[in-house]
C-alpha positions as a Python dict, from the first residue, in 0.01 Angstrom:
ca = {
    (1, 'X'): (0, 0, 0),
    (2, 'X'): (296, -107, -111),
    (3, 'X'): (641, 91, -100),
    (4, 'X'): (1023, 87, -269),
    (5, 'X'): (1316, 185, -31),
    (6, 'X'): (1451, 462, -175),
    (7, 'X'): (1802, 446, -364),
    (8, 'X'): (2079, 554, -128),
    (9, 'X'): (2450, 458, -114),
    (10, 'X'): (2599, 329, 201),
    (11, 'X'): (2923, 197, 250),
    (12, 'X'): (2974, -118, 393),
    (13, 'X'): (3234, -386, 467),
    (14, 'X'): (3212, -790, 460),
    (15, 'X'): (3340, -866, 870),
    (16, 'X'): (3603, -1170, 842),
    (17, 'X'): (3647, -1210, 1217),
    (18, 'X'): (3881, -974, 1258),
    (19, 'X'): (3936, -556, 1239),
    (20, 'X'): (4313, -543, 1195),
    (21, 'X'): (4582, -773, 1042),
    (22, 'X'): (4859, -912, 1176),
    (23, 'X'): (5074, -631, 1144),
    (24, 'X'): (4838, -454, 1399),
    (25, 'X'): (4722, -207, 1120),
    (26, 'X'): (4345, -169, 1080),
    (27, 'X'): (4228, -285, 726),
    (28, 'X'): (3874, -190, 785),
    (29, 'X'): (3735, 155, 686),
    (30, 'X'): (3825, 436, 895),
    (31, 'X'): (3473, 516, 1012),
    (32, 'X'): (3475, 130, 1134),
    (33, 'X'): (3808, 217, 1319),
    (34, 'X'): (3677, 529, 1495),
    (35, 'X'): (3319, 320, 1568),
    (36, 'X'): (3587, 65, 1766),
    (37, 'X'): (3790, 350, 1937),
    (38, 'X'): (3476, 489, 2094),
    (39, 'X'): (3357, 161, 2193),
    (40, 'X'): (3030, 171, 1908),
    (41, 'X'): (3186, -135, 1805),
    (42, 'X'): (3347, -348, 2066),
    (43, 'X'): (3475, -733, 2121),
    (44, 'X'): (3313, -878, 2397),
    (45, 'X'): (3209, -1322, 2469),
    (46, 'X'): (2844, -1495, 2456),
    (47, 'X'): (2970, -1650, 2717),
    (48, 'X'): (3136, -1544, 3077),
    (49, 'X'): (3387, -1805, 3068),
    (50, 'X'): (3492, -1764, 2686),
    (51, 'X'): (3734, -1488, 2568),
    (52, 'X'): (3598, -1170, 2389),
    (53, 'X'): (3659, -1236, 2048),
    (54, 'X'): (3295, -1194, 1943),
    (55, 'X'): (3197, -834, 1770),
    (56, 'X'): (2939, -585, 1904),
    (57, 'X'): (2769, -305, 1782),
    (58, 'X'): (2601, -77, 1968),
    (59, 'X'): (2258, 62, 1812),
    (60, 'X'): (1959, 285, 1875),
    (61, 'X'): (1755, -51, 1919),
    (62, 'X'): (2043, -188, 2161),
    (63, 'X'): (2331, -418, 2113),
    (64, 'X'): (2362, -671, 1800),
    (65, 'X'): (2623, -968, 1763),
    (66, 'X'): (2776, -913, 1466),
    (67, 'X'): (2892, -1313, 1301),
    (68, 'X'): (3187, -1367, 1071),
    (69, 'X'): (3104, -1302, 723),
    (70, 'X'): (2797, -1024, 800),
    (71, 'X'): (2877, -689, 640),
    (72, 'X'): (2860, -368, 857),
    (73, 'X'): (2650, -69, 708),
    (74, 'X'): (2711, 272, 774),
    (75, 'X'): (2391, 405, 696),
    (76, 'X'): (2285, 723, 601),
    (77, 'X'): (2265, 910, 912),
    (78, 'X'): (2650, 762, 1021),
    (79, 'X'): (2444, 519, 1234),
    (80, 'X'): (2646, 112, 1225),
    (81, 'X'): (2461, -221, 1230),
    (82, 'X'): (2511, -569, 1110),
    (83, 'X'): (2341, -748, 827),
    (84, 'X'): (2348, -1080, 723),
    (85, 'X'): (2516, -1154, 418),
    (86, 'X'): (2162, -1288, 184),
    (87, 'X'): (1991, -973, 281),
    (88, 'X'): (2259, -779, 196),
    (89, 'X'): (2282, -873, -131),
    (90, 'X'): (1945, -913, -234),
    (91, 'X'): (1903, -521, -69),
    (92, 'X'): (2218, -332, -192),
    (93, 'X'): (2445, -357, -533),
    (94, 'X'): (2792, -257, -567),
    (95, 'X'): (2805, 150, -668),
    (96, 'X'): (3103, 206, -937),
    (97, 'X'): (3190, 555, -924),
}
C-alpha cells in the first residue's frame, strides 16, 4: 500500500551554528530557548579533547547531532529533532498565514 503524510504545520528554524547573537540575546524561537534551558537541546564535543560547541538534541529514539545549516522541527506533539536541510525541503513548504 502506499500512503501520504498527512498535512500538518510545524515550526521550524534553519540552525547557523549558533542559538544567540552576540549581544547574548537568543534569536531562535522561544520553544528552542526553553528546549536549551532544560537541557533538550544542549552543546556538548564529538570529541573529549575538543570544546562543546557541537548541538544536541535529546529524543525519544536517543541523542542526535544536530550540523550547521539542519533545521530543528518542533513537531506536532512539542517533541524537537534535527533534519537535514534536502529532506526538509522536499517534505515541508513555507505556511503564509
Amino acid at each position: 500500500m502506499r500512503y501520504r503524510k498527512k498535512p500538518v504545520i510545524i515550526d521550524a528554524f534553519q540552525y547557523d551554528g549558533d542559538l544567540m547573537g552576540s549581544d547574548g540575546k537568543y534569536y531562535v524561537p522561544d520553544w528552542a530557548v526553553n528546549a536549551f534551558q532544560e537541557g533538550i537541546m544542549h552543546f556538548g564535543s564529538l570529541k573529549a579533547e575538543e570544546p562543546p560547541t557541537e548541538l544536541f538534541i535529546e529524543t525519544l529514539e536517543g541523542t542526535h547531532h544536530a550540523s550547521i545549516g539542519d533545521y530543528i522541527i518542533r513537531g506536532v506533539n512539542g517533541e524537537i529533532y534535527p533534519c537535514k536541510p534536502d529532506i526538509f525541503e522536499k517534505t515541508y513548504e513555507i505556511v503564509n498565514e
